[in-house]
C-alpha positions in Angstrom: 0.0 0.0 0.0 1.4 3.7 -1.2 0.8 6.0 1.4 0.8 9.9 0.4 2.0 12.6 2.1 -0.4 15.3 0.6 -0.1 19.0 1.7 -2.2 20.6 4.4 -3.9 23.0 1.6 -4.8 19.5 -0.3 -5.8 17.7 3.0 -8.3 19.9 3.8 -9.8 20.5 0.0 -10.0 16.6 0.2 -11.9 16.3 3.7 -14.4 18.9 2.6 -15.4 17.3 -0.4 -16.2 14.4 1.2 -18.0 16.1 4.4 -21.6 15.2 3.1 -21.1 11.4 2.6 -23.6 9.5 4.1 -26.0 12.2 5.3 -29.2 10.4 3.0 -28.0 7.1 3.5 -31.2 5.3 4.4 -30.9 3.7 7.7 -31.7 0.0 8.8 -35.2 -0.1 11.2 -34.9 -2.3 14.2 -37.3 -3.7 15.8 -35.9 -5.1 19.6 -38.1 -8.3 20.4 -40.8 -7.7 23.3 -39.6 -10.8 24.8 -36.0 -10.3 26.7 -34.5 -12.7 28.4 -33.8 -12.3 32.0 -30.1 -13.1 32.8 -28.2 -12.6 35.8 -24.9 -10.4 36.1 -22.2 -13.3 36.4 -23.0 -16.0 33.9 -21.0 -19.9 32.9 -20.4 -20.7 29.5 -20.8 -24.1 28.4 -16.7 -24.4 28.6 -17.3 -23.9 32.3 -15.4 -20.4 32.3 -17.6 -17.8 34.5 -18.4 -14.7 32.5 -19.1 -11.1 33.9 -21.2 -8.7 31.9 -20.4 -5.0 32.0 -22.8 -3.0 29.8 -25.0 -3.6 26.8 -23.4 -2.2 23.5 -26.2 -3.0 21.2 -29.2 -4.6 20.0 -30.7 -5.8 16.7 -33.4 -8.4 15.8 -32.5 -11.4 17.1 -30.7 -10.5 20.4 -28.3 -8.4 22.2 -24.9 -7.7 22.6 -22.8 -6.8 26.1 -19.3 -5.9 26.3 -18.1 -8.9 29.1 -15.4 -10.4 31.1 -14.0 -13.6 31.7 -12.9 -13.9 35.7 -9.0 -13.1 35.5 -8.6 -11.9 32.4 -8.6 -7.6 31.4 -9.5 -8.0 27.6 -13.3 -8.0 26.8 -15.1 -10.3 24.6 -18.6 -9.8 22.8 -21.7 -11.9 24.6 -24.5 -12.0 22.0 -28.3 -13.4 24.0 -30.3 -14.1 21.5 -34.1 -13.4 22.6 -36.5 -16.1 23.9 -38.2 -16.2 20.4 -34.4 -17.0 18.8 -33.5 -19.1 21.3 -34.2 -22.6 19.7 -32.8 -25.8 19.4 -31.6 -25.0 15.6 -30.3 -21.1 17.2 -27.7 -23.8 19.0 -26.5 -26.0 16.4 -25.9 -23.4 14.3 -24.1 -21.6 17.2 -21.7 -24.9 17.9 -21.8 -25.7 14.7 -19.7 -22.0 13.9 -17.8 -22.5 17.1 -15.8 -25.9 16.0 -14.8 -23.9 12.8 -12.8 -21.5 15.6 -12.4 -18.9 13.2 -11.1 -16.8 15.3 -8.1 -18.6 15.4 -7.5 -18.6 11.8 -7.8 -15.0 11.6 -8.0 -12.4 14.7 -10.2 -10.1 12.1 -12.8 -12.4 12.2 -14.8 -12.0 15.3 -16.5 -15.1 15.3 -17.8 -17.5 18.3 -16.0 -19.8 20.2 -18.0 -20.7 22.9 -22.2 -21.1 23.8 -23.7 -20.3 26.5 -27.3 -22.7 27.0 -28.3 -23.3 30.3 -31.0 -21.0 32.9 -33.0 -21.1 29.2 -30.8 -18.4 27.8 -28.6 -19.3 24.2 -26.1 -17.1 23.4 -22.4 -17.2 22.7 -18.9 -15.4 23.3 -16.9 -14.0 20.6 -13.5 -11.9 20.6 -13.9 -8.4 21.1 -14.0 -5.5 18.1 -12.8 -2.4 19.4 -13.3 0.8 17.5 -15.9 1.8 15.7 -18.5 0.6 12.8 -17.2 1.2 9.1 -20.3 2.8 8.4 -19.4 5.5 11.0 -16.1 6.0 9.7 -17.7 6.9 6.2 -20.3 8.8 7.6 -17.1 10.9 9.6 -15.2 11.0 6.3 -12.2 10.4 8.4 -10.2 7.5 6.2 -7.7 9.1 3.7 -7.9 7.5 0.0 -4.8 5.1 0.7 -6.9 4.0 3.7 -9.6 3.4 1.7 -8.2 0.8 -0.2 -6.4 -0.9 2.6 -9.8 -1.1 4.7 -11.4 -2.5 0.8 -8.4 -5.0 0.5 -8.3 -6.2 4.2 -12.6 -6.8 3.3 -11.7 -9.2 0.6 -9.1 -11.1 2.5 -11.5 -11.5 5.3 -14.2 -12.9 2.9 -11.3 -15.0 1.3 -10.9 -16.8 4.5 -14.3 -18.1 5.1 -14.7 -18.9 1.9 -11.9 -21.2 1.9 -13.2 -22.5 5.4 -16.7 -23.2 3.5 -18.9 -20.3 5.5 -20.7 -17.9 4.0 -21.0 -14.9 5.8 -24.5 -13.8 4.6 -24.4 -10.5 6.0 -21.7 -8.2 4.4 -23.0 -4.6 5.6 -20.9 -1.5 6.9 -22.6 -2.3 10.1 -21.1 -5.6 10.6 -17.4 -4.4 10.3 -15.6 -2.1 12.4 -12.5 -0.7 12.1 -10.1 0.0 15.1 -7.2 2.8 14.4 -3.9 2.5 15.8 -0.3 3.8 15.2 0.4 1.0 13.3 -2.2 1.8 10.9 -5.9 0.4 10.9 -7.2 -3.3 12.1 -10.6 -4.6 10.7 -12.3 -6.6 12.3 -16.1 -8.6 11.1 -18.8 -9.4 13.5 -22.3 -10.8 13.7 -22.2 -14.1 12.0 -25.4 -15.3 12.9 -27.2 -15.2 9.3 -24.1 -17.4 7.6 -24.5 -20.8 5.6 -22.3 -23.5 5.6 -22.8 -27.4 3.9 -23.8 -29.4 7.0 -25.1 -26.5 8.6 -28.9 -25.7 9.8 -30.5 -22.9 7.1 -30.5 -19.2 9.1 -33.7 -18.1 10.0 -33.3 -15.0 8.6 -31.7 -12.5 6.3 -29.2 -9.8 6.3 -29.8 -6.3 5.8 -32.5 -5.7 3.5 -30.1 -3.3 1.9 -27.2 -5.4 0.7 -29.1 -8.6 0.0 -28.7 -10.2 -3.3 -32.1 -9.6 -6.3 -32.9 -13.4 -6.0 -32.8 -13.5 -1.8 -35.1 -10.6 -1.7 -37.2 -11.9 -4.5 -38.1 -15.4 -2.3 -38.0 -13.6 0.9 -41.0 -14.9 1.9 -40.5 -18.4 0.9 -38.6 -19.3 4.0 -37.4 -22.8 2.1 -35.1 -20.4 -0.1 -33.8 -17.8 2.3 -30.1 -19.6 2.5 -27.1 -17.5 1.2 -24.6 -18.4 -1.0 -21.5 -17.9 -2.1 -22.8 -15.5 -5.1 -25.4 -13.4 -3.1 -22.1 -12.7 -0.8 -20.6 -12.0 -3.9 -23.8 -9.3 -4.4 -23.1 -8.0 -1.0 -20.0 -7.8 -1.1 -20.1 -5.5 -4.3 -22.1 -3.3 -2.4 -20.2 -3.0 0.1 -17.0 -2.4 -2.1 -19.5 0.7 -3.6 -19.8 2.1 -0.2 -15.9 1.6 0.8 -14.7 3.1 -2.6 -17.0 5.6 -3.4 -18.7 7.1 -0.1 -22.3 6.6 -1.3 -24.7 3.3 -1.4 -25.8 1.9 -4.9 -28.8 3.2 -4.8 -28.3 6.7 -3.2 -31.1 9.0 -4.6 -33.6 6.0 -5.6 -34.8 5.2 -2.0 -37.8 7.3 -1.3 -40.0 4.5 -0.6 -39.7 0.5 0.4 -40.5 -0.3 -3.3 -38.3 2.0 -4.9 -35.4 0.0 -2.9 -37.2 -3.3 -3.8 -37.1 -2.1 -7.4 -33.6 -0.4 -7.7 -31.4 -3.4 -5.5 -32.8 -5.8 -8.1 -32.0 -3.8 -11.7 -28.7 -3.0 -12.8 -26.7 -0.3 -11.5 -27.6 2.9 -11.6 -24.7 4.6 -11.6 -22.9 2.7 -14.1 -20.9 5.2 -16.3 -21.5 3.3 -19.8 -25.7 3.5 -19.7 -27.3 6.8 -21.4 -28.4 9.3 -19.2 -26.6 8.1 -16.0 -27.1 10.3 -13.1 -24.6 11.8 -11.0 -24.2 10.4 -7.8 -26.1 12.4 -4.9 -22.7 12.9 -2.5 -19.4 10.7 -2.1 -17.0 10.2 -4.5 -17.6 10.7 -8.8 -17.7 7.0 -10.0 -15.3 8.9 -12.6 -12.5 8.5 -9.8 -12.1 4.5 -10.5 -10.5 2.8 -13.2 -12.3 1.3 -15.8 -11.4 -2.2 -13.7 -13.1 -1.0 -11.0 -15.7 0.2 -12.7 -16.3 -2.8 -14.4 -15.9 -4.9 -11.0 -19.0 -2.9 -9.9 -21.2 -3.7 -12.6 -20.6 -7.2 -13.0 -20.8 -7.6 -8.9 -24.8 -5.5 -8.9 -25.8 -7.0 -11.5 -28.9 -9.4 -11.4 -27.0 -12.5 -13.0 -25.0 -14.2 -10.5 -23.0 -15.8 -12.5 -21.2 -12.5 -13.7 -20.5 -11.3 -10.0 -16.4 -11.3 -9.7 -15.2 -13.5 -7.0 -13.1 -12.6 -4.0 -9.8 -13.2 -6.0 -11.1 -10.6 -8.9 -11.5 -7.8 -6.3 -8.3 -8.5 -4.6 -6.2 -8.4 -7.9 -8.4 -5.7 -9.3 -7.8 -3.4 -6.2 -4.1 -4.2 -5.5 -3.7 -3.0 -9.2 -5.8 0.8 -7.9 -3.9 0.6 -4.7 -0.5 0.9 -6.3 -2.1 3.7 -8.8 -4.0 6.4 -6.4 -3.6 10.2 -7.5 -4.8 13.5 -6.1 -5.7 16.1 -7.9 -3.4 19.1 -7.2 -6.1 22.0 -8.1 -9.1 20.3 -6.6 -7.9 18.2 -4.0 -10.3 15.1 -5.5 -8.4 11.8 -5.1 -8.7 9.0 -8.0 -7.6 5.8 -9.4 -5.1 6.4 -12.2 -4.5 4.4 -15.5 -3.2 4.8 -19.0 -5.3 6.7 -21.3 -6.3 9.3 -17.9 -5.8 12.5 -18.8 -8.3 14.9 -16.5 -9.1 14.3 -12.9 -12.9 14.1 -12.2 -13.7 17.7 -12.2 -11.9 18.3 -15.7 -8.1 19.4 -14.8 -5.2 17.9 -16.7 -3.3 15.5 -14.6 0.9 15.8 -14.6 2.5 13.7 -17.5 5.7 12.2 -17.0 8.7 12.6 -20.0 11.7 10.7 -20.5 14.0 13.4 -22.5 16.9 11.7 -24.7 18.2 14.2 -26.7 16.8 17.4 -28.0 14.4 15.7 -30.5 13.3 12.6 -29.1 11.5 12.2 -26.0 9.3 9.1 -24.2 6.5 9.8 -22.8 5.1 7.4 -20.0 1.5 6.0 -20.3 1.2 3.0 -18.4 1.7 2.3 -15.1 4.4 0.2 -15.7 7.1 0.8 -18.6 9.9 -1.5 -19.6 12.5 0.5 -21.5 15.8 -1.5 -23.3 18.2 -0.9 -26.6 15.1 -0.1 -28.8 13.5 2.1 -27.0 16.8 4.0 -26.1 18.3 4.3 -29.4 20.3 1.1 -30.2 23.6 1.3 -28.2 24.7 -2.5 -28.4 25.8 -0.8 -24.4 22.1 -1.3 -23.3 20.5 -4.3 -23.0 17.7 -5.5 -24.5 15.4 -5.2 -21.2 17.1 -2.4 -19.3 15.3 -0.3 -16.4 11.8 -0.1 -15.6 9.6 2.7 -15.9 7.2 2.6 -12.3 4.4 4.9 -11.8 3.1 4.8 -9.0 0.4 7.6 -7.7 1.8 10.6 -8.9 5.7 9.2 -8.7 7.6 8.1 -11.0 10.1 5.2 -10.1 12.9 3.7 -12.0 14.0 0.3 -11.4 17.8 -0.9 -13.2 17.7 -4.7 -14.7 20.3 -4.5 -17.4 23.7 -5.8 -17.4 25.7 -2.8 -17.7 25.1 0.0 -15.1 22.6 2.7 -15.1 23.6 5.7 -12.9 21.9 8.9 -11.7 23.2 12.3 -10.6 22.8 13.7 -7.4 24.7 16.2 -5.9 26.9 16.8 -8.9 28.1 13.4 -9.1 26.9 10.0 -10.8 25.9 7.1 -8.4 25.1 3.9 -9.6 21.6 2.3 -9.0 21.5 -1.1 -7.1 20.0 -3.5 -9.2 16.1 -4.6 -8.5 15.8 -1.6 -6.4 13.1 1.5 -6.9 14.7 5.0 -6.8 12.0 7.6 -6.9 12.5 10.4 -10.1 12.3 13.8 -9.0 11.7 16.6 -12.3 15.0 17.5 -13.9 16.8 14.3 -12.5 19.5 13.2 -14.9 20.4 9.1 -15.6 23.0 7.0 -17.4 21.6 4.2 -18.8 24.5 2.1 -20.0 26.3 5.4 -22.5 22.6 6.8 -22.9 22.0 10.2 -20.9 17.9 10.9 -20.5 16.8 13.3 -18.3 13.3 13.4 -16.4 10.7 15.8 -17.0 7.4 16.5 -16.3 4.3 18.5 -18.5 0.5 19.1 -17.8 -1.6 17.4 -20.2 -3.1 19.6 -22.5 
């Protein structure tokens, strides 16, 4: 992951363009069951451990969720009671059933049960603690900085990776259900609440995830209870979603939401916002779609799309945004951030992004227009000196790298004298910079497009 270090002046243009996100966003309804369970303060898991509960930290449709203690030990975990009308026989087997995966233990972002607790007719179960808070407040905030953006979208994927490859589907990717936890090191994720997920050998959830991020054909049988079981390709709908929220600021269907059946109708169409349909309109708040790269953009419509089998998998999104990561680009006069890729030649609001030039001689000049350039003896004018493959051309954000692979030396000046580059190793280009590759003197340069 690049990480920028922007000016103040471009900081702040970039934070107030994004201080709206989220204001419309419509927001989930939750309805608490009348029936609560009683519970006492200390409680026993079925491991035998004895469990303290501090406070209640929140509450949704099945049950509710207290920040607890184990007796001994200073580091809280999450105690989810499900209420008496959730508390049935198939509530536990799903609940042990999750618990012998011990996620948890494959990966510490994954917040996931590992123990039950069933007697004094309560059903519930422990899982490690997320600290921080939800994703969907950090958007709301507009407090992650476009590198972070991708790095919270990445770490996502990985997470979804892993249960895939563990055979669980989550079944309710939503902002809600990750949080996000920053620390000097950078930012943890973490995912909660897996009590909607399916899994082969595993008893059907009784119900579905937020009505917001499910998949066309999930809300379509709804109310056919013998087809409300998630699979790997409605995750793969949610999961777009969620990427749509994470990389642009705004939900898919942002401005089309007045009423429940204009959400009915707009999560089960195409996207509204794609960029290649006539008469596309422009997104309410957030991020242009314009800042993405045609990958991305393509990612997006392929993942809301109402045929499943054209939604990219985990491994599409991971290669697809490693490629955007390594490419991110603020606009200078605006302050807007975006994805860059060859052919880009404006940022979002229309001004001409820099253009890097590799100056040979007087007459004869390369200019850079992929994100990866691999210069040798024909690009550089023949010498028998350079070798057929000889430095690479990186750009990366706004940088330009080079990178020496040939056989003879490539040098650069600094200071007023020549050093020579160590072979496989970046060196960022500053304007004006001066190399040697082999006996072939180019200097770097840099223009606005026009």
């Amino acid at each position: 992951m690049i990480t920028f270090l922007w000016d103040s002046s471009v900081i702040v243009k970039a934070r107030e363009f994004i201080k709206d996100m989220f204001k419309n966003k419509p927001k989930p309804v939750v309805t608490n069951s009348p029936y609560r369970t009683s519970k006492p303060r200390v409680l026993t898991t079925d491991n035998g451990i004895k469990l303290r509960i501090e406070s209640l930290i929140g509450s949704g449709g099945q049950g509710e969720v207290y920040r607890a203690f184990f007796d001994g030990n200073a580091e809280p975990v999450a105690l989810k009671l499900f209420y008496r009308s959730q508390s049935t026989t198939v509530t536990k087997e799903r609940i042990r059933f999750l618990v012998k995966k011990r996620l948890d233990q494959i990966d510490r972002g994954i917040c996931a049960p590992f123990d039950t607790i069933t007697g004094n007719g309560l059903v519930g179960h422990i899982a490690p603690f997320a600290h921080g808070k939800t994703l969907l407040e950090f958007l709301e905030e507009g407090s992650l900085s476009y590198s972070e953006v991708y790095a919270v979208a990445l770490q996502i994927v990985d997470l979804v990776r892993t249960l895939i490859e563990h055979g669980i589907i989550q079944g309710d990717l939503q902002t809600q259900n990750i949080k996000l936890h920053r620390t000097r090191q950078g930012i943890d994720l973490y995912m909660i609440d897996f009590d909607n997920y399916s899994a082969v050998g595993a008893k059907k959830p009784s119900m579905l995830g937020m009505t917001l991020y499910i998949a066309p054909e999930l809300r379509k049988k709804r109310k056919n209870a013998n087809n409300q079981i998630p699979t790997e390709y409605t995750d793969r709908f949610s999961l777009g979603v969620l990427m749509h929220e994470v990389l642009l600021h705004f939900h898919p269907i942002a401005g089309f939401d007045e009423t429940v059946d204009d959400i009915n109708a707009s999560m089960v169409s195409n996207w509204k916002y794609d960029p290649s349909l006539p008469n596309t309109p422009k997104n309410p708040h957030g991020y242009p779609v314009s800042t993405l790269n045609p990958e991305l953009t393509a990612m997006l419509r392929r993942s809301l799309s109402p045929m499943q089998q054209s939604r990219p998998s985990y491994k599409e999104w991971q290669q697809a945004l490693e490629t955007a990561s390594a490419n991110l680009l603020i606009c200078e006069n605006c302050g807007i951030p975006m994805v860059n890729y060859m052919g880009r030649t404006k940022c979002p609001s229309g001004h001409h992004i820099q253009r890097h030039i590799l100056r040979l001689d007087s007459h004869n000049e390369i200019y850079i227009s992929g994100m990866v350039s691999v210069l040798g003896r024909r690009e550089l004018g023949g010498s028998s000196a350079i070798s057929g493959n000889h430095i690479v051309i990186r750009e990366i954000g706004s940088q330009l790298y080079v990178e020496a692979i040939g056989m003879n030396p490539t040098y650069i000046r600094q200071n007023g004298s020549w050093r020579s580059l160590v072979p496989n190793k970046l060196i960022q280009l500053k304007p004006n910079d001066q190399l040697m590759v082999a006996d072939r003197p180019i200097q770097y340069k840099t223009l606005m497009n026009e």
